[in-house]
PDBQT receptor file of N, H, CA, C and O in Angstrom, charges set to zero:
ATOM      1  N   UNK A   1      31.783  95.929 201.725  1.00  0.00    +0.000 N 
ATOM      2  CA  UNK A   1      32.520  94.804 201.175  1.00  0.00    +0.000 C 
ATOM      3  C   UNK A   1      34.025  95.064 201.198  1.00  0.00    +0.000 C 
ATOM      4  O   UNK A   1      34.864  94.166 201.267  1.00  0.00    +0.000 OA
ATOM      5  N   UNK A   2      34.266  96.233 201.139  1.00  0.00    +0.000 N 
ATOM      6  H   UNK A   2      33.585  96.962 201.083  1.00  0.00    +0.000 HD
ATOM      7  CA  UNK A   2      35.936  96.722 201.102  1.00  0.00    +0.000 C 
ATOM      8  C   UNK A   2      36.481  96.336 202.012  1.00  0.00    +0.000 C 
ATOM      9  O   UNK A   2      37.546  95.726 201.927  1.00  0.00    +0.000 OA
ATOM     10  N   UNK A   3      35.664  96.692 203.522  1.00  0.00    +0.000 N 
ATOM     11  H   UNK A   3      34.799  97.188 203.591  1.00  0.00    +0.000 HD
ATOM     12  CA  UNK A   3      35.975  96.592 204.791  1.00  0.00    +0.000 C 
ATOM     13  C   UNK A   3      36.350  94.942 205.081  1.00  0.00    +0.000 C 
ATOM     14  O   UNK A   3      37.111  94.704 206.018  1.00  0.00    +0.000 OA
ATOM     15  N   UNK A   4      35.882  93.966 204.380  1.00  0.00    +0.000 N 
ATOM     16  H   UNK A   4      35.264  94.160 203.619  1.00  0.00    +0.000 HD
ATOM     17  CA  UNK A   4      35.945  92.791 204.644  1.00  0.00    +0.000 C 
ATOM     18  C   UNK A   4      37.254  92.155 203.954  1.00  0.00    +0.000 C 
ATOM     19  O   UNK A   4      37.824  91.279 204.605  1.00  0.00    +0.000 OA
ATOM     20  N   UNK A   5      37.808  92.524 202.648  1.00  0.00    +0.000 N 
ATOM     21  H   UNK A   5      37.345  93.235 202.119  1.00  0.00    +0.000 HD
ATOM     22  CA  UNK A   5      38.259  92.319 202.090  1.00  0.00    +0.000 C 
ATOM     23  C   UNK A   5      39.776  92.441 202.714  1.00  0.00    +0.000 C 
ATOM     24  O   UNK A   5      40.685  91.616 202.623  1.00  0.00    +0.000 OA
ATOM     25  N   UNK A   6      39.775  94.049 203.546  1.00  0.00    +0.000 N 
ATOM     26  H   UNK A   6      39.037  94.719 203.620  1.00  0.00    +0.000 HD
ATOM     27  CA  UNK A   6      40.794  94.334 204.088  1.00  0.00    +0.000 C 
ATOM     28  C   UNK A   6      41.084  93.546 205.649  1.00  0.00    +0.000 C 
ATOM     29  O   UNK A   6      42.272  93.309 205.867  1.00  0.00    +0.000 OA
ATOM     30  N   UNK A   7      40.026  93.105 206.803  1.00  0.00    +0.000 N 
ATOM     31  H   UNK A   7      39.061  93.298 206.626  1.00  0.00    +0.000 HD
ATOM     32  CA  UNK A   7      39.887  92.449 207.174  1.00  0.00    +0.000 C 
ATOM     33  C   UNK A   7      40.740  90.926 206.953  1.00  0.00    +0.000 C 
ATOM     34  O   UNK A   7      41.586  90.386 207.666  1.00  0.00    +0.000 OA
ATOM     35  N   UNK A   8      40.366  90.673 206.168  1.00  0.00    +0.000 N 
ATOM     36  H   UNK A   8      39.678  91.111 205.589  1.00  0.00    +0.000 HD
ATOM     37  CA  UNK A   8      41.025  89.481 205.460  1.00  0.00    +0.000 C 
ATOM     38  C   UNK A   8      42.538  89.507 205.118  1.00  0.00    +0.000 C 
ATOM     39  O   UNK A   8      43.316  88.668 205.572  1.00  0.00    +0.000 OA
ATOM     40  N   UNK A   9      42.939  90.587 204.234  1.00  0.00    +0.000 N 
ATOM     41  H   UNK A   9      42.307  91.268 203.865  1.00  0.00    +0.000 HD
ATOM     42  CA  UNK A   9      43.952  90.876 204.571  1.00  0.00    +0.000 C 
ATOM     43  C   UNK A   9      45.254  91.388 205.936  1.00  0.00    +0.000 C 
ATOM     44  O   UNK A   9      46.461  91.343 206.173  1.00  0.00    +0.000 OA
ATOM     45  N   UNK A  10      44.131  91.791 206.433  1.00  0.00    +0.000 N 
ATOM     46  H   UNK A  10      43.150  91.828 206.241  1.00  0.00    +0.000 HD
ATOM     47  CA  UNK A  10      44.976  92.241 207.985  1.00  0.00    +0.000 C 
ATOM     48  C   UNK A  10      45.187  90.642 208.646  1.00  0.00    +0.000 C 
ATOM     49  O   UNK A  10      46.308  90.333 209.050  1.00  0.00    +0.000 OA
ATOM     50  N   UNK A  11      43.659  89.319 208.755  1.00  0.00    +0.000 N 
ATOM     51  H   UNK A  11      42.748  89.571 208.426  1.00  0.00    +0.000 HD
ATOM     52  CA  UNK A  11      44.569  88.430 209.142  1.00  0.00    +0.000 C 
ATOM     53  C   UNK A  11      45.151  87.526 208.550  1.00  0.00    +0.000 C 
ATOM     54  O   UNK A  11      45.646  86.624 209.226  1.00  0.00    +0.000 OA
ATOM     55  N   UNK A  12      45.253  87.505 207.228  1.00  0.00    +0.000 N 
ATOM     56  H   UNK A  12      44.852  88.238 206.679  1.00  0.00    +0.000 HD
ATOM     57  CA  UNK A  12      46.667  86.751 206.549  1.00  0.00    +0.000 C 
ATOM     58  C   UNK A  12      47.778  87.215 206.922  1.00  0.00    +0.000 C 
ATOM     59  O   UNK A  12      48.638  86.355 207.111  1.00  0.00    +0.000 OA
ATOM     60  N   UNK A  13      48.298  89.050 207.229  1.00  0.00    +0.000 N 
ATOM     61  H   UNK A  13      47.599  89.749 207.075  1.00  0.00    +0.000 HD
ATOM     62  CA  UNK A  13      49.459  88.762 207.237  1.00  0.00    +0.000 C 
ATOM     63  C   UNK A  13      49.518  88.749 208.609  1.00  0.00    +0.000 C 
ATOM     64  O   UNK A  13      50.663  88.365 208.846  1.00  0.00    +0.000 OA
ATOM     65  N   UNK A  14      48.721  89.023 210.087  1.00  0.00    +0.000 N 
ATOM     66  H   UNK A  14      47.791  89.335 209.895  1.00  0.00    +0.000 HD
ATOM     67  CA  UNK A  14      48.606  88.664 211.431  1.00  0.00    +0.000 C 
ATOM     68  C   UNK A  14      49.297  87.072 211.759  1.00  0.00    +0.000 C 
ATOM     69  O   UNK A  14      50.053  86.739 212.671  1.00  0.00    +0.000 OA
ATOM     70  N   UNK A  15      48.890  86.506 210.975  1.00  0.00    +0.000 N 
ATOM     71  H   UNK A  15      48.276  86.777 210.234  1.00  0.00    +0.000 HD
ATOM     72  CA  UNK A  15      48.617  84.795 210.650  1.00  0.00    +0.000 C 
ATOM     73  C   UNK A  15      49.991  84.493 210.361  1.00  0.00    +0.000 C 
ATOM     74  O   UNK A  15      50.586  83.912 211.269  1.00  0.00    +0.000 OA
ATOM     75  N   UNK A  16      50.786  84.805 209.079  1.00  0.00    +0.000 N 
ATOM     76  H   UNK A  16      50.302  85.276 208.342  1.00  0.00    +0.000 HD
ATOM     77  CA  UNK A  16      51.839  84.861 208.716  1.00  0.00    +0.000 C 
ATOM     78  C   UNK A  16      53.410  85.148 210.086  1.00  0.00    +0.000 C 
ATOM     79  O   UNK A  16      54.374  84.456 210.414  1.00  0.00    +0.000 OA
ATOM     80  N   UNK A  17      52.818  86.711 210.557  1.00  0.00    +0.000 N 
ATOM     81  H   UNK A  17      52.035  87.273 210.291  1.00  0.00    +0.000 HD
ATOM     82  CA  UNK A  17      53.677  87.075 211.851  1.00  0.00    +0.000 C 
ATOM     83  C   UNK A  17      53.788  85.916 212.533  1.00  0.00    +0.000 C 
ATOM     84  O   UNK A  17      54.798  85.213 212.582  1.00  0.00    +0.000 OA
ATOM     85  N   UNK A  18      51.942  85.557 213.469  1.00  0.00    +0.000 N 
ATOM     86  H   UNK A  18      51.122  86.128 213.429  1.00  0.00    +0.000 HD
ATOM     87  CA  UNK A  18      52.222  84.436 214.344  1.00  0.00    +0.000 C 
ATOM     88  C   UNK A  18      53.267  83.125 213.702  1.00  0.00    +0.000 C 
ATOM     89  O   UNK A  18      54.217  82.580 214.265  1.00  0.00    +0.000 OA
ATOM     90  N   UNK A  19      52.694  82.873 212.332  1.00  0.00    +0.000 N 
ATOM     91  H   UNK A  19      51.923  83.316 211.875  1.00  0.00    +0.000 HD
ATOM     92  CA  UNK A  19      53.430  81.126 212.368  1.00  0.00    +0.000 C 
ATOM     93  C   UNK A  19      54.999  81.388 212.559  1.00  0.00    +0.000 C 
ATOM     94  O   UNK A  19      55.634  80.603 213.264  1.00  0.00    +0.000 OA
ATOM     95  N   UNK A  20      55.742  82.650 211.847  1.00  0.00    +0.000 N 
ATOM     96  H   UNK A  20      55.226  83.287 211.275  1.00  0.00    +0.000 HD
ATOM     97  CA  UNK A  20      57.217  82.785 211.506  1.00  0.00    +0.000 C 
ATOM     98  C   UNK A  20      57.496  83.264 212.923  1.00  0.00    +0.000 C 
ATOM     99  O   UNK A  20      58.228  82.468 213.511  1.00  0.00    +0.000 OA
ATOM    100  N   UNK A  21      57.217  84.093 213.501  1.00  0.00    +0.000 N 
ATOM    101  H   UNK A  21      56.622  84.740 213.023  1.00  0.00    +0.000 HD
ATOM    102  CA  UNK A  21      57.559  84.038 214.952  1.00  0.00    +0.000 C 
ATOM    103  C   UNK A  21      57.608  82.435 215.746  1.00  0.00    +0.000 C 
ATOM    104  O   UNK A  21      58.593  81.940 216.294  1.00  0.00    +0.000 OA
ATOM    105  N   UNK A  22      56.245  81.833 215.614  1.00  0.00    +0.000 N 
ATOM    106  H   UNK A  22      55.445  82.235 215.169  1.00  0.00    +0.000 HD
ATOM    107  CA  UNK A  22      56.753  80.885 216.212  1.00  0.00    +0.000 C 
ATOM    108  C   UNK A  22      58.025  79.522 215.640  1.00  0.00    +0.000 C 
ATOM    109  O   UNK A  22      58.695  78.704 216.270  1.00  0.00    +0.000 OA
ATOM    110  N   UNK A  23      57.902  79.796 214.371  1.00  0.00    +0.000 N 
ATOM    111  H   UNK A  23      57.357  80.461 213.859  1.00  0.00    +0.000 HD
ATOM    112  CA  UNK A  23      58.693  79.115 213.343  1.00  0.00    +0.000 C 
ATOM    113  C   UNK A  23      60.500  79.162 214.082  1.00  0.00    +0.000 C 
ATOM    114  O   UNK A  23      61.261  78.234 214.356  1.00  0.00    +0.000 OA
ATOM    115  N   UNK A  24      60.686  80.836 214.223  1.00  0.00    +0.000 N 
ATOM    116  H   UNK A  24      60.068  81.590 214.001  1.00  0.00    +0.000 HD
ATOM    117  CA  UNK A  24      61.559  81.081 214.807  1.00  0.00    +0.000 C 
ATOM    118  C   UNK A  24      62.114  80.784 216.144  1.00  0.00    +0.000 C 
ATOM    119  O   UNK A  24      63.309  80.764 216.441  1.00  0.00    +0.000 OA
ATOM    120  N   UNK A  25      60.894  80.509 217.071  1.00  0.00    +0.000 N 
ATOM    121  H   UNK A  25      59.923  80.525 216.829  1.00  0.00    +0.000 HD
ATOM    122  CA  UNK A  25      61.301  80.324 218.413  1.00  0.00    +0.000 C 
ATOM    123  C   UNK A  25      61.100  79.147 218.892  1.00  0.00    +0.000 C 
ATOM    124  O   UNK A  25      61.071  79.150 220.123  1.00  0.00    +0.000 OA
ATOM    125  N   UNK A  26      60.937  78.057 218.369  1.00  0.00    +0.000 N 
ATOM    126  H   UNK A  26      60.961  78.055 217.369  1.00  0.00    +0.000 HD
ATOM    127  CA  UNK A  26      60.407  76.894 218.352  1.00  0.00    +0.000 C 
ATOM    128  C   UNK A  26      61.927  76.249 219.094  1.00  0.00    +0.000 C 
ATOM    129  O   UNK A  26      62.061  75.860 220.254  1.00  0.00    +0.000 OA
ATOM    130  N   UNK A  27      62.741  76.284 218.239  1.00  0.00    +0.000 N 
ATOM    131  H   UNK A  27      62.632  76.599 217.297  1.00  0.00    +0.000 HD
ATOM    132  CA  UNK A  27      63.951  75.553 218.673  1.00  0.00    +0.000 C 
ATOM    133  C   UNK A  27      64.726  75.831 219.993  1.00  0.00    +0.000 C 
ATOM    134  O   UNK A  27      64.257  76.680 220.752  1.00  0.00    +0.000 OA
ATOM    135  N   UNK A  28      65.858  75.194 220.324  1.00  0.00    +0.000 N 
ATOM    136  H   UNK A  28      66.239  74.505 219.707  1.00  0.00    +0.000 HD
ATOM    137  CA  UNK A  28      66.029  75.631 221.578  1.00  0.00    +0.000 C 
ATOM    138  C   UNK A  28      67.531  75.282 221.307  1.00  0.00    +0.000 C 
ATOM    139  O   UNK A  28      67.985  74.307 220.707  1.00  0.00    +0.000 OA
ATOM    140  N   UNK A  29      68.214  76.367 221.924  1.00  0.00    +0.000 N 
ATOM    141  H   UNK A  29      67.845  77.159 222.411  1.00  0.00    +0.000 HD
ATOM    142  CA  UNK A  29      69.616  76.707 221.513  1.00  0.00    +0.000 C 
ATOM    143  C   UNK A  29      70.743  77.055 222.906  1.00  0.00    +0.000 C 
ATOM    144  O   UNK A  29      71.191  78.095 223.387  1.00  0.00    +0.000 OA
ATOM    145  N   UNK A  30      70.870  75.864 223.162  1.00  0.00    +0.000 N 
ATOM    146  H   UNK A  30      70.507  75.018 222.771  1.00  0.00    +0.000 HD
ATOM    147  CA  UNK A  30      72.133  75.886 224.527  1.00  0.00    +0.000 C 
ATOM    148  C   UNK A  30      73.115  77.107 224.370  1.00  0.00    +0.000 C 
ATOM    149  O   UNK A  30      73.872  77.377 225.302  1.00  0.00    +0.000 OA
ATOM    150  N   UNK A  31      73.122  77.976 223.014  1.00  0.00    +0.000 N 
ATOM    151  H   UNK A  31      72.507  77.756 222.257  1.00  0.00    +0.000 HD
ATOM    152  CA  UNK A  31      73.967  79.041 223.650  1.00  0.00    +0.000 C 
ATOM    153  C   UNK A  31      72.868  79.895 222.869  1.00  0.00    +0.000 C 
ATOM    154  O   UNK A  31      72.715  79.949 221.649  1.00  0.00    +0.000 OA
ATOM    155  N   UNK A  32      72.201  80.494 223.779  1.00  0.00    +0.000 N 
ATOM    156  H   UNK A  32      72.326  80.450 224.770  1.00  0.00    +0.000 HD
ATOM    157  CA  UNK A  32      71.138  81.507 223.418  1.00  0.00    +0.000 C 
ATOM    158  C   UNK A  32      71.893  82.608 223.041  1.00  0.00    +0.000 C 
ATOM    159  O   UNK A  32      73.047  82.751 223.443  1.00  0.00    +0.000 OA
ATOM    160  N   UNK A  33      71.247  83.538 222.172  1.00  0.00    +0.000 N 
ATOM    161  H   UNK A  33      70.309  83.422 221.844  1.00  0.00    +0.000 HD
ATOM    162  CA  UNK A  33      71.480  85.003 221.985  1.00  0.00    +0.000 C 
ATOM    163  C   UNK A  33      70.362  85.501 221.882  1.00  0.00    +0.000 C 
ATOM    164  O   UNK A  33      69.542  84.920 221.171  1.00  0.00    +0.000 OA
ATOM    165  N   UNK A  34      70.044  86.573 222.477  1.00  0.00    +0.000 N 
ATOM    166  H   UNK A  34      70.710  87.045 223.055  1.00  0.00    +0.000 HD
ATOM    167  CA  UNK A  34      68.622  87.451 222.047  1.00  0.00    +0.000 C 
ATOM    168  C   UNK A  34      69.007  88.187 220.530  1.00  0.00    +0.000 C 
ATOM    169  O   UNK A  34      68.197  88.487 219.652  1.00  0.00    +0.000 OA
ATOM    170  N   UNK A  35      70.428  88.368 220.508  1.00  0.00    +0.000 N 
ATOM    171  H   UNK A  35      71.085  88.124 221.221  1.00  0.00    +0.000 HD
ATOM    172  CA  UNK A  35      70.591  89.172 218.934  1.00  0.00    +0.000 C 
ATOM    173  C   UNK A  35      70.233  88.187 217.574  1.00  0.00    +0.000 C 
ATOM    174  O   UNK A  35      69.367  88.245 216.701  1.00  0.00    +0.000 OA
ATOM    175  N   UNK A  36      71.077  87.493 217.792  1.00  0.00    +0.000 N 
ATOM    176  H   UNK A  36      71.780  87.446 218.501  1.00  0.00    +0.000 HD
ATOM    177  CA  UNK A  36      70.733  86.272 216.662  1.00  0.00    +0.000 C 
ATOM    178  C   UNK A  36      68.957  85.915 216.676  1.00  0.00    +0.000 C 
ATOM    179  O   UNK A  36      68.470  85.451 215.645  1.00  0.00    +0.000 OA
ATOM    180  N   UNK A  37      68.077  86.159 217.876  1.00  0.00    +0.000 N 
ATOM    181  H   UNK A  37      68.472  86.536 218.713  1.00  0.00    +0.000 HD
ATOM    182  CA  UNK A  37      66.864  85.788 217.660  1.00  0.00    +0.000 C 
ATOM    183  C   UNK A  37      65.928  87.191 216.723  1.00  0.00    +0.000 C 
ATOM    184  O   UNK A  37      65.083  87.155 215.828  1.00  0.00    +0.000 OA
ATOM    185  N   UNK A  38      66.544  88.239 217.415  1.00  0.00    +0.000 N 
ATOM    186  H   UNK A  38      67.230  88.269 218.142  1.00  0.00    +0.000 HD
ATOM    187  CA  UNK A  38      66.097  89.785 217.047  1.00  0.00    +0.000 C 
ATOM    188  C   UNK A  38      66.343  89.889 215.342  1.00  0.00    +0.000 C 
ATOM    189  O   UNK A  38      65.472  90.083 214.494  1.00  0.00    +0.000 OA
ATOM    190  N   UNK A  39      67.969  89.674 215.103  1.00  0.00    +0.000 N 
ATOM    191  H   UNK A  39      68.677  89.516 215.791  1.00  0.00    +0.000 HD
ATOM    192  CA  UNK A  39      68.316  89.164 213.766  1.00  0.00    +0.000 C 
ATOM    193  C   UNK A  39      67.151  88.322 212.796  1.00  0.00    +0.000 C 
ATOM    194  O   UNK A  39      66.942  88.666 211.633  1.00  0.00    +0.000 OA
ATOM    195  N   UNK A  40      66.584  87.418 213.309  1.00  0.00    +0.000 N 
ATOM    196  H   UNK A  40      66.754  87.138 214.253  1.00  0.00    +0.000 HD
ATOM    197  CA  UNK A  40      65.669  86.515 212.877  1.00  0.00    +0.000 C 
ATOM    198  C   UNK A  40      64.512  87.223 212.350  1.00  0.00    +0.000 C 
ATOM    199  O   UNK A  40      64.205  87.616 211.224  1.00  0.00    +0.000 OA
ATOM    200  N   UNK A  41      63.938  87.271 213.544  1.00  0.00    +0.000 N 
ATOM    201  H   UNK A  41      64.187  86.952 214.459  1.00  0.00    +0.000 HD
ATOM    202  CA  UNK A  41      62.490  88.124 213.690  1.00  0.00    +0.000 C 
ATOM    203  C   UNK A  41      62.608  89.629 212.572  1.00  0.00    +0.000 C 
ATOM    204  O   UNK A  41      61.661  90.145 211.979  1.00  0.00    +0.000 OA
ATOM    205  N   UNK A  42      63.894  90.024 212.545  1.00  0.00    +0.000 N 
ATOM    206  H   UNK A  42      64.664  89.604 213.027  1.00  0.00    +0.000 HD
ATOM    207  CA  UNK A  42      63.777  91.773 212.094  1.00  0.00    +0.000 C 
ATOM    208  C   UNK A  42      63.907  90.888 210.471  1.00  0.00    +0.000 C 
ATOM    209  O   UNK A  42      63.071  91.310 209.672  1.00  0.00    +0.000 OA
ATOM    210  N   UNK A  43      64.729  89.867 209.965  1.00  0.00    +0.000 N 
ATOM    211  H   UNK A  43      65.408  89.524 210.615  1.00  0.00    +0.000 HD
ATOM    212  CA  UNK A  43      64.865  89.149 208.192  1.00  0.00    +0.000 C 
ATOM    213  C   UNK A  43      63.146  89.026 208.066  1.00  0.00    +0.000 C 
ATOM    214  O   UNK A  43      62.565  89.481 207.081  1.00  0.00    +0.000 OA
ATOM    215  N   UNK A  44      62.500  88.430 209.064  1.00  0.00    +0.000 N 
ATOM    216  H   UNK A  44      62.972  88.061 209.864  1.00  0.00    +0.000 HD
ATOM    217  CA  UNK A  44      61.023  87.719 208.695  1.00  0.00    +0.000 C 
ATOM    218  C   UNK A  44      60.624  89.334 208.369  1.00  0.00    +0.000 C 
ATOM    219  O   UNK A  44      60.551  89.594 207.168  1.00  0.00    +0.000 OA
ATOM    220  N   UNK A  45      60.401  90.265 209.159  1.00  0.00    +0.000 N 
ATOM    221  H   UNK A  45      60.461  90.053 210.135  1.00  0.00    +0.000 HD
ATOM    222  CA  UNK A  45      59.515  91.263 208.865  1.00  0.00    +0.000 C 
ATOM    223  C   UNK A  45      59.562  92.141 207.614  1.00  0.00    +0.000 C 
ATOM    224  O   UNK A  45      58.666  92.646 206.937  1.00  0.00    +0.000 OA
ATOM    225  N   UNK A  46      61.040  92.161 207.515  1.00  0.00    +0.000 N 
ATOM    226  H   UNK A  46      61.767  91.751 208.065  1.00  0.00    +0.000 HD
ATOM    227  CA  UNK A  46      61.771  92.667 206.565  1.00  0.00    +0.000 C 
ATOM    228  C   UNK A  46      61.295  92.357 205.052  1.00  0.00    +0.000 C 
ATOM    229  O   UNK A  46      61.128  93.041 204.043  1.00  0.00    +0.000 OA
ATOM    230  N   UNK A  47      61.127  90.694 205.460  1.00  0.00    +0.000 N 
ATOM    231  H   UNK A  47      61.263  90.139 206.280  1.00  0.00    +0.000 HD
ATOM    232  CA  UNK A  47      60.714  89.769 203.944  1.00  0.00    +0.000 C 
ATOM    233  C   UNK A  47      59.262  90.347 203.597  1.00  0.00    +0.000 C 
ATOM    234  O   UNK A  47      58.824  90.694 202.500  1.00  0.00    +0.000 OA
ATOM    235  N   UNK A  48      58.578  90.346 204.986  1.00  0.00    +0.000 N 
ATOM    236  H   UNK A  48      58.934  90.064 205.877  1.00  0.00    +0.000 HD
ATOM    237  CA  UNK A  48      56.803  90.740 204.400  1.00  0.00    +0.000 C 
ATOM    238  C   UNK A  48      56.495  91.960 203.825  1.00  0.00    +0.000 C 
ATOM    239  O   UNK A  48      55.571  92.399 203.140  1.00  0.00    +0.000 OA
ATOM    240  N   UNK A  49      57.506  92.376 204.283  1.00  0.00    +0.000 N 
ATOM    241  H   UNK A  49      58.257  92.019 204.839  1.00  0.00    +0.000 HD
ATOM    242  CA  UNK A  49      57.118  93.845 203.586  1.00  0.00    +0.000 C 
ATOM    243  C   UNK A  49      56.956  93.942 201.770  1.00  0.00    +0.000 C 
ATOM    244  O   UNK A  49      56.020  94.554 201.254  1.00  0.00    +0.000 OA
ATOM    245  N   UNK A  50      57.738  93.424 201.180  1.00  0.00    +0.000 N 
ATOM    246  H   UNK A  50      58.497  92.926 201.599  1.00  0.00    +0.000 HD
ATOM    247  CA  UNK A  50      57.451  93.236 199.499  1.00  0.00    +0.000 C 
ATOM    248  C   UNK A  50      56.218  92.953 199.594  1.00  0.00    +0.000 C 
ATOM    249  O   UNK A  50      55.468  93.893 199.331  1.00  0.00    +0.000 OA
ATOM    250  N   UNK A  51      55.710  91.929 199.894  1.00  0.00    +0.000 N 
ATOM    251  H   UNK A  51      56.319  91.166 200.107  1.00  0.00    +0.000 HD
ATOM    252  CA  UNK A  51      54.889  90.606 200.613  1.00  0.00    +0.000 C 
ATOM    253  C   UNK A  51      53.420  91.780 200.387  1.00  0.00    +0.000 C 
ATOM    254  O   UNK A  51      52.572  91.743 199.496  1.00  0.00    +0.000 OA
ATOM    255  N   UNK A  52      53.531  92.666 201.440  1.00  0.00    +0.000 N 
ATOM    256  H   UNK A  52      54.220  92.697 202.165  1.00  0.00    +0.000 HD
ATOM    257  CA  UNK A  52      52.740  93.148 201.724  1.00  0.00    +0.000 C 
ATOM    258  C   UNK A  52      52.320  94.543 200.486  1.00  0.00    +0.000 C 
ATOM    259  O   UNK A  52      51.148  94.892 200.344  1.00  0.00    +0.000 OA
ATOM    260  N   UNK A  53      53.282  95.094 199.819  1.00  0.00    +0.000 N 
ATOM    261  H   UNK A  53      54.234  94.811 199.934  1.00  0.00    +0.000 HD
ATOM    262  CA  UNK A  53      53.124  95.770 198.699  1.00  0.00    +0.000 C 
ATOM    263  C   UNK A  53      52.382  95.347 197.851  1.00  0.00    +0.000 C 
ATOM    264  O   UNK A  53      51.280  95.785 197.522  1.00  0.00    +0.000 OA
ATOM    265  N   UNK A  54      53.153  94.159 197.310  1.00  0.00    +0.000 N 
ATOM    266  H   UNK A  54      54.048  93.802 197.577  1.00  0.00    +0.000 HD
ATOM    267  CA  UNK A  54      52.327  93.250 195.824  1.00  0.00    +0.000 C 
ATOM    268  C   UNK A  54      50.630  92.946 196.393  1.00  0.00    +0.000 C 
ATOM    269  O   UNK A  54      49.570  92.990 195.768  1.00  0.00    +0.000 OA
ATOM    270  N   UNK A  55      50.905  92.653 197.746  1.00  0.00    +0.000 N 
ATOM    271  H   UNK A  55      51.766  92.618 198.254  1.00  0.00    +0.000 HD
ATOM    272  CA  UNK A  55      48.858  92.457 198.012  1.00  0.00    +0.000 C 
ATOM    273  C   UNK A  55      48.563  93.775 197.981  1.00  0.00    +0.000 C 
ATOM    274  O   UNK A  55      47.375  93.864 197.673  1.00  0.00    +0.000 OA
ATOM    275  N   UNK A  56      48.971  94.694 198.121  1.00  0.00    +0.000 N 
ATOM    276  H   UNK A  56      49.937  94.622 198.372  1.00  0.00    +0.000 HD
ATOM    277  CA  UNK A  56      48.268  96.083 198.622  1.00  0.00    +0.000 C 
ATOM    278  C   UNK A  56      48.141  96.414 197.241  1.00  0.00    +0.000 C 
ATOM    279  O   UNK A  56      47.050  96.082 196.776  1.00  0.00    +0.000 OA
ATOM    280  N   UNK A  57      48.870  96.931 196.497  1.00  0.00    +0.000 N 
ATOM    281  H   UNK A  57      49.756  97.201 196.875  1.00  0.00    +0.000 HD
ATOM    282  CA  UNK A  57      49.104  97.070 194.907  1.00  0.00    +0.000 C 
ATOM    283  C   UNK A  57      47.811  96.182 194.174  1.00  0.00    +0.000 C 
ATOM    284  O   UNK A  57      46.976  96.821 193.533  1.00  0.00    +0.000 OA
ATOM    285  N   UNK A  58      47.670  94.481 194.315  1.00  0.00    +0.000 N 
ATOM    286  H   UNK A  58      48.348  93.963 194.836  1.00  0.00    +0.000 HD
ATOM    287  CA  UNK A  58      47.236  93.883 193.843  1.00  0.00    +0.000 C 
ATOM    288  C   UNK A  58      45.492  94.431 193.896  1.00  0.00    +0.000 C 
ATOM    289  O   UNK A  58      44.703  94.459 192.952  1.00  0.00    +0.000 OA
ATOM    290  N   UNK A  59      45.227  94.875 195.485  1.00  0.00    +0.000 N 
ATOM    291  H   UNK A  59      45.868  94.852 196.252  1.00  0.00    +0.000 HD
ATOM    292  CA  UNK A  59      43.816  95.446 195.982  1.00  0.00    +0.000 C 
ATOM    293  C   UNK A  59      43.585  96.947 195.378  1.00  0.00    +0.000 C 
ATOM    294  O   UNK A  59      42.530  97.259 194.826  1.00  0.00    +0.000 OA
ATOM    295  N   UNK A  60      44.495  97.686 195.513  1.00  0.00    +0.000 N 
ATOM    296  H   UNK A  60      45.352  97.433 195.961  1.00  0.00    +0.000 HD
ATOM    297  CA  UNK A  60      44.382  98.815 195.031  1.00  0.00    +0.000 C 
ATOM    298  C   UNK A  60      44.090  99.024 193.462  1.00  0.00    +0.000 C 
ATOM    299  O   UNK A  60      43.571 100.054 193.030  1.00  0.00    +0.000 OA
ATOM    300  N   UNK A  61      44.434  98.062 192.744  1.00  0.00    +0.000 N 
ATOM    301  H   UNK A  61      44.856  97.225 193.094  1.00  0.00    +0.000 HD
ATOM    302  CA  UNK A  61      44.245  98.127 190.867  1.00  0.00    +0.000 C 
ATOM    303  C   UNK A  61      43.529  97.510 190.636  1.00  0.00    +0.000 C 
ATOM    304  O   UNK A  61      43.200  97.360 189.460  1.00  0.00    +0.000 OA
TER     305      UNK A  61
């Protein structure tokens, strides 16, 4: 049952990556930068990480 639980957790935050990645790349920007997109992508991952404590914390107690 653990195994499932974590399962579950692996694809919420899988799920999460995909939508904000695509969230991020969706638009289309006549003066592209790959930094400003990298910028993007590195705030989103950055954010899940708390994200991902408080669930881990939350499973673990």
């Amino acid at each position: 049952m653990n195994n499932l639980i974590i399962l579950i957790i692996v694809a919420i935050i899988m799920g999460s990556a995909l939508v904000g990645t695509l969230f991020v790349t969706k638009e289309r920007d006549a003066v592209y930068s790959s930094k400003k997109s990298m910028n993007n992508l590195g705030l989103i991952y950055i954010a899940l990480i708390p994200v991902l404590v408080i669930v881990g914390l939350f499973f673990w107690l």
